[in-house]
N, C-alpha and C positions, 0 to 999 in steps of 0.2 A: 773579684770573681775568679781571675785566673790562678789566684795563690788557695783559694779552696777549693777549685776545680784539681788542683795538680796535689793537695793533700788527700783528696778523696781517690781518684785513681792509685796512687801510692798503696793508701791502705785497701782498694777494690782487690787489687792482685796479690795480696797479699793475705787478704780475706779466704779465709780454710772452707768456707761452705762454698763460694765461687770457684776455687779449687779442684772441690770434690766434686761440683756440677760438671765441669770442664773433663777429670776424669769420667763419671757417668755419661756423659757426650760422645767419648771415644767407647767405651767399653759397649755400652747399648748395640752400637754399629758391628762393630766385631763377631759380639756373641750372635748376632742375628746372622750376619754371613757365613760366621761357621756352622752355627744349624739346620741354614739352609743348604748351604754345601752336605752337610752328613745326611738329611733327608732324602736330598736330589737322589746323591749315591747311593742308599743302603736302599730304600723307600720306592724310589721311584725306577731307579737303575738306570739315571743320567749325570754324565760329569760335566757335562757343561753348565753352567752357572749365569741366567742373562742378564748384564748390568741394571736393568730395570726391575729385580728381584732385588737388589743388594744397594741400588745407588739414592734412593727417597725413603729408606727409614727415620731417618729423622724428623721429616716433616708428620710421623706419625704422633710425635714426644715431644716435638716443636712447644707445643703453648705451654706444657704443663712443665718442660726442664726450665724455658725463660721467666716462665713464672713464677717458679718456686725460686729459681737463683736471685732475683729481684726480690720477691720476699722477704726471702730471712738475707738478704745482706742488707735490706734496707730497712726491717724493723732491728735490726744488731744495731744500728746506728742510734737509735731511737733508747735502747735497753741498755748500750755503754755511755749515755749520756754523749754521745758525739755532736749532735745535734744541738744541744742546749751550750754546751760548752762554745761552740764555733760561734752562737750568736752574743753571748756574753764577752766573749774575747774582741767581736766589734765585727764581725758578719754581717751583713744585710740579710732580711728574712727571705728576699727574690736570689740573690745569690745561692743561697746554702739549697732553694729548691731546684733552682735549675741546676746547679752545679749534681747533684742527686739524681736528677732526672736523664742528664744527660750520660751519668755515671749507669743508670738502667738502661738507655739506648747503646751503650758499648758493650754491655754484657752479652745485650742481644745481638751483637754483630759478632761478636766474638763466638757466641755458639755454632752462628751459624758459617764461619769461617770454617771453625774446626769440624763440625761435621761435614762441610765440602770437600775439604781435605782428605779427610778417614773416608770420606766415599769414593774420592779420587782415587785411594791407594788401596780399596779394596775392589775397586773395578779391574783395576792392570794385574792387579791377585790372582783375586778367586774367581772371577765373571769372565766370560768366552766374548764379552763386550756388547754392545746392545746391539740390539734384533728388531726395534720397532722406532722408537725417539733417534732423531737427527742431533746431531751436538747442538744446536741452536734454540732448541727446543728443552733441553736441557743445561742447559746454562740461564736460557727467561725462567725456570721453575726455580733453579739457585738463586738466582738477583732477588725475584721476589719473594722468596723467603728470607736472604737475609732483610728485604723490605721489611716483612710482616715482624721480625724476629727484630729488629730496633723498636718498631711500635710499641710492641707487645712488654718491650724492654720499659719504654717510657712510660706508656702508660699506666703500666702496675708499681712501677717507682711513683708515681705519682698520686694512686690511689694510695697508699699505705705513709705517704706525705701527710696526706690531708686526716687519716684516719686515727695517723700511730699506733704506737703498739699493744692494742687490747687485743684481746682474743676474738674481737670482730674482725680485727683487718685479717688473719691469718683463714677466717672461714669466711671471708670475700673474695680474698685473690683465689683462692682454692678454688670455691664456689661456683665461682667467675668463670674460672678455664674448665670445669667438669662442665658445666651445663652450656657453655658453648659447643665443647666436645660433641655433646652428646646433640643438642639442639643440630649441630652440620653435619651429624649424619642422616640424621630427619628429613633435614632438607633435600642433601645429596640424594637420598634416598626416592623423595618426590619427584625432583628436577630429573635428575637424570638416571632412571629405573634401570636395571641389567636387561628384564626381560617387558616389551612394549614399549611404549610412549605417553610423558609427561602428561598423567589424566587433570592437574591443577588450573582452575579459572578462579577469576576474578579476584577480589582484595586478595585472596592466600596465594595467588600464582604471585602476585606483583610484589610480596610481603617478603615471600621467598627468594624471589629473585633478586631485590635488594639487597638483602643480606649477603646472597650471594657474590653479586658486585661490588658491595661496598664496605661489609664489615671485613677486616682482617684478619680476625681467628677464621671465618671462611678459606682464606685466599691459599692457605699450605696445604687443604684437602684433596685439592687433585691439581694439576698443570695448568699452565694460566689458558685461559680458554675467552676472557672478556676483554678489551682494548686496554690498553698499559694505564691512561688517563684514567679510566676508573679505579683502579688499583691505586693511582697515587691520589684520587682522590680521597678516598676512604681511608688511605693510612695516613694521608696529610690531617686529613678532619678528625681521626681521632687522635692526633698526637695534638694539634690545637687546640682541642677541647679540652684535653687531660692539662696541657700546660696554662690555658688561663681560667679553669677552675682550679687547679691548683694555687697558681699565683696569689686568686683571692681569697682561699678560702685558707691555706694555711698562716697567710698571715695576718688571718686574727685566730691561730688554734694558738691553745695555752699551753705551754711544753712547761711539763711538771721535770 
């Protein structure tokens, strides 16, 4: 387990599309705090910049960078034969999936390190420093994104485990994270209105609020707002789910 966990990580960071996500991670951040900077200025005719403008853009691109970076590095795996090869050479099939899976829960820490980072050092920048959020309160949004951002990691290594590489897995994960996207704004949208109060009863209040508390592509939509316990329950249950339906189900898939 350890000698193909520490082969996979080797070639993970080595890996050119993981790479260039990790560049898109950094860049995305930047270019958005300088436009907001040149808007404030020329636009508005303000130079102060308030860290909560510049410090949570990534949890907007969260699902969709971890998901894609999970994707194509782990159907590459599937497409160079890596996969087939590690279990012919005398792999176990539980190994080479967890070792995989846990190679997607690193990516997803790793995104979300690095955009902490670039927020960090665009906050002391460009931003006059926050005006509303306490550091504390900002740091639970960081932890539980890097939470959601290892989930998010495993469990898409996991679905394209079980899938392989046809051109269903690529328009599942895809699929996956658009119509979650778009499903939590729906929600957000009910739950918690700009203008009035929350008009939803019955099964769709309690439908919605689930999701809210417990699915994880939910949890980087706004600042955590429900007890920590449910947050780890929801990312724990879907990471257990992904890992023993994976377990079963990839080893009986047929690797051509």
């Amino acid at each position: 387990m350890l000698r193909v966990l520490a082969s996979d990580l080797r070639k993970l960071f080595r890996d050119k599309t993981f790479l260039a996500s990790m560049e898109a991670n950094v860049s995305y951040a930047l270019v958005i705090a300088v436009l907001l900077k040149i808007v404030k200025y020329f636009f508005i005719h303000e130079s102060d910049l308030a860290a909560e403008d510049t410090c949570f853009t990534f949890q907007g691109i969260s699902i969709f960078l971890v998901t894609a970076s999970t994707l194509f590095t782990t159907i590459s795996e599937y497409s160079d034969g890596c996969i087939r090869n590690k279990i012919i050479s005398g792999a176990r099939r539980h190994e080479v999936f967890l070792s995989a899976m846990i190679c997607g829960m690193i990516q997803g820490l790793v995104h979300a390190l690095i955009a902490c980072f670039t927020s960090v050092l665009i906050c002391f920048t460009l931003s006059s420093g926050f005006a509303i959020l306490t550091a504390a309160e900002v740091i639970n949004y960081w932890l539980l994104t890097a939470l959601v951002c290892v989930t998010l990691g495993g469990f898409t290594t996991s679905l394209i485990m079980i899938l392989g590489k046809s051109r269903f897995s690529y328009i599942t994960g895809i699929a996956l994270a658009v119509g979650m996207k778009i499903f939590s704004m729906e929600i957000l949208d009910k739950l918690y209105p700009e203008n009035g109060v929350c008009t939803l009863t019955g099964a769709r209040l309690h439908i919605y609020l689930f999701f809210d508390r417990f699915v994880p592509y939910l949890h980087v939509t706004m600042p955590p707002h429900w007890p920590v316990a449910d947050y780890l329950a929801g990312n724990l249950g879907l990471l257990l789910l992904a890992t023993a339906a994976g377990l079963v189900l990839f080893r009986k898939k047929e690797l051509q």
